[in-house]
N, C-alpha and C positions, 0 to 999 in steps of 0.2 A: 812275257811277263807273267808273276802269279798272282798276281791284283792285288798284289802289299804295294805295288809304288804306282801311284795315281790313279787310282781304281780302274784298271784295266778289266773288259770280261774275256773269262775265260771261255763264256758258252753259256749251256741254260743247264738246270738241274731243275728238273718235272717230278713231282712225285702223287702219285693216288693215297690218299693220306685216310687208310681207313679207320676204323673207329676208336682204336685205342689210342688212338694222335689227339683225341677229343677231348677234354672232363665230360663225367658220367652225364647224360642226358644234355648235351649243349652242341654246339656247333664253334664254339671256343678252342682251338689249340691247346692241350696241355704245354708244360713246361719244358718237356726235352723235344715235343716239336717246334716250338719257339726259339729255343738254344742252336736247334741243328738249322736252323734257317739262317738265322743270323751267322752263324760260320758259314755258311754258304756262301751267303752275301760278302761277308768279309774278305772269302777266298777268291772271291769276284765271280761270281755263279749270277743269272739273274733265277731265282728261286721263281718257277710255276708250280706251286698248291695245287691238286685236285682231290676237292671234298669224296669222299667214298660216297657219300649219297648223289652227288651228280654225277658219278661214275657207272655204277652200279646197274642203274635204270637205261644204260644206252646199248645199241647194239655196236657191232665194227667199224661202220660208216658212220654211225652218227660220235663215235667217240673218236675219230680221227676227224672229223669236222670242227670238233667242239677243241681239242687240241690245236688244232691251226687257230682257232678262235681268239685262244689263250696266249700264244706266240706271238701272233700279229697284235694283241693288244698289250703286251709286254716291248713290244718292238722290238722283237729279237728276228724280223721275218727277212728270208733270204730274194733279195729283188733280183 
């Protein structure tokens, strides 16, 4: 299915969403990263956001940690 008939997921769409995803000085979404989420979702994606500022400050380990973090609280996790 493409997640047009019964909201079926197709999977997950992750993205590091750095700064220009933002209005100037905020932690706010602009409007085309808002837009592309919601077609995400629409496509049936379950859309995981990663702020650039909680990205940026981790190393390998701790940013595959904080990703499982994100998954499992999305409940997209593989049992």
């Amino acid at each position: 299915s493409n997640g047009w008939e019964g909201g079926s997921s197709l999977g997950i769409a992750i993205e590091v969403d750095g700064p220009y995803h933002y209005l100037s000085n905020s932690e706010k979404p602009n409007g085309s990263t808002v837009l592309k989420r919601r077609l995400l979702d629409k496509l049936g994606y379950h859309v995981v956001s990663v702020p650039y500022w909680e990205w940026d400050n981790k190393n390998q380990d701790e940013r595959e940690s904080y990703l499982t973090r994100l998954i499992w609280a999305a409940g997209l996790r593989d049992d």
